[in-house]
C-alpha positions in Angstrom: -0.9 -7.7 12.3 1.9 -7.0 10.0 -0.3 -4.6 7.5 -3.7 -3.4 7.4 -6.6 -1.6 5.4 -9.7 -0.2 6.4 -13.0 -1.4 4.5 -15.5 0.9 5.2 -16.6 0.4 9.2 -14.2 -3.0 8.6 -10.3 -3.3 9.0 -8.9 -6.1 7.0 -5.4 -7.5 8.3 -2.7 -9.8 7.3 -0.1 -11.1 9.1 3.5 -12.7 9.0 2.5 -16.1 8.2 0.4 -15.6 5.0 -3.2 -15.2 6.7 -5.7 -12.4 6.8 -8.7 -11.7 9.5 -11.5 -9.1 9.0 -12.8 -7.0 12.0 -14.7 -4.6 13.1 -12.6 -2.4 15.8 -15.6 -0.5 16.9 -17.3 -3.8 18.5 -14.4 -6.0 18.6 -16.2 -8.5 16.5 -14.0 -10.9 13.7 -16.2 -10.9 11.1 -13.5 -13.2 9.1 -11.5 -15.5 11.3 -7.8 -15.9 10.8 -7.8 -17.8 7.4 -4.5 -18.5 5.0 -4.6 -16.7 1.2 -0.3 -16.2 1.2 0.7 -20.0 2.1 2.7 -19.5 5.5 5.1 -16.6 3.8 5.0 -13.1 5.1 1.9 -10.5 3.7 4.5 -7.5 3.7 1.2 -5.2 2.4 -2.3 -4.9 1.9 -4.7 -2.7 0.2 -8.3 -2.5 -0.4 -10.0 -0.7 -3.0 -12.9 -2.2 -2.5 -15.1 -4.0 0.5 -15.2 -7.1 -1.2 -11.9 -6.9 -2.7 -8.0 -6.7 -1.2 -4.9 -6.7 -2.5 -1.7 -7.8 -0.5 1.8 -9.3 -1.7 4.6 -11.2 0.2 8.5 -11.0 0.6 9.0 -13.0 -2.2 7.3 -10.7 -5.2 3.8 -12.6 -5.5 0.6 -10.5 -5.0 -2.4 -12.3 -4.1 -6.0 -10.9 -4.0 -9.3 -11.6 -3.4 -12.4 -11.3 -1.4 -12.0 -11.2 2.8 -15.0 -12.8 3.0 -14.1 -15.6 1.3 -10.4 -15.7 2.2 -10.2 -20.3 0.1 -10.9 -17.6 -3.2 -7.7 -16.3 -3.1 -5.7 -16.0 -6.2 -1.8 -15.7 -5.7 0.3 -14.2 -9.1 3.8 -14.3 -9.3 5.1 -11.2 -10.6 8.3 -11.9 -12.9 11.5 -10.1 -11.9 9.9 -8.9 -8.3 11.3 -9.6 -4.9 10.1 -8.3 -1.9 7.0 -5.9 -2.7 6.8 -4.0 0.6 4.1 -1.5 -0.7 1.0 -1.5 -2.9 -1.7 0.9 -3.3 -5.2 0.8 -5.1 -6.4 4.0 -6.0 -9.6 1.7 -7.8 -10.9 -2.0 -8.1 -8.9 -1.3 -11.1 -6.0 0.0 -11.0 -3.0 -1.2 -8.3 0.5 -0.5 -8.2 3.1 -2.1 -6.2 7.0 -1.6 -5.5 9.7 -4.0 -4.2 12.8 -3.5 -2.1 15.0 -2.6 -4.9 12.9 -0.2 -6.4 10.9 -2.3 -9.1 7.5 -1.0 -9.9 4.5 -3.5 -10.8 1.1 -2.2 -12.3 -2.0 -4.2 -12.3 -5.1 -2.6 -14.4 -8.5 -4.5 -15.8 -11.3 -5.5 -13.7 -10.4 -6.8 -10.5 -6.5 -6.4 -11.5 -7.0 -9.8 -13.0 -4.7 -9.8 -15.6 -1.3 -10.4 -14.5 0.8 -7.2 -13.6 3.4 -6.3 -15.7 7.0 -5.1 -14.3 8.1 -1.9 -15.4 11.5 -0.7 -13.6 11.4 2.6 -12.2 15.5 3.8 -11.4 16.2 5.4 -8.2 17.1 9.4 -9.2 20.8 10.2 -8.6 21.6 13.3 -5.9 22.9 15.1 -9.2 19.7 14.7 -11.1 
C-alpha cells in the first residue's frame, strides 16, 4: 500500500496503480476488494474523515473521493495549477486541505468537499524571514 487511513476498526488503502482496498487488520478480512477509483496513476495520499467517505489525490494534482464501499462512485477533480499533491488531511467531512511538491496549497470546504477545491499558493518562508 502506498498510503493509508484508518476508519474506525477499518484501514482504508491505496496503492501505486490508482486502486484502493478496505480491511480490517484485526481479522485480516477485505471488506472491499482491490477496486480502481485513480485510473492506473499513483494515489500519492489518502485521508478519511469519515467511514463512508475518503479523500486521496495522485502525482498528477487530481483528488478523487468517495465512498470505500462503493469504490465505481468515485469522483476524480482536477485541481488547476496542482502537480504532485503528496499530502492531504481532513480535519471534517467538510473541510480538506492538500499540498503538492512545490508547495501549492488546495482547500476543499462544503459538504462532502464537493465543490471543486480552489488553489491558493502558500510561499515557502526564506531562512531570513
Amino acid at each position: 500500500a502506498r498510503c493509508s487511513a484508518r476508519r474506525s476498526t477499518t484501514f482504508t488503502s491505496g496503492d501505486h496503480a490508482g486502486q484502493i482496498v478496505t480491511y480490517d487488520p484485526q481479522s485480516g478480512t477485505v471488506t472491499t476488494a482491490p477496486s480502481q477509483v485513480d485510473g492506473s496513476l499513483y494515489l500519492l495520499t489518502l485521508a478519511c474523515p469519515a467511514s463512508n467517505e475518503c479523500v486521496a489525490a495522485d502525482q498528477y494534482g487530481r483528488v478523487v473521493y468517495g465512498d470505500p464501499a462503493n469504490p465505481a462512485g468515485w469522483t476524480v477533480v482536477q485541481i488547476a495549477g496542482a502537480t504532485a499533491i503528496d499530502g492531504v488531511a481532513c480535519p471534517s467531512t467538510t473541510t480538506c486541505a492538500g499540498v503538492d511538491i512545490t508547495s501549492n496549497v488546495t482547500v476543499g470546504i462544503g459538504p462532502s468537499i464537493t465543490p471543486t477545491p480552489q488553489i491558493a499558493i502558500a510561499e515557502p518562508r526564506s531562512s531570513t524571514e
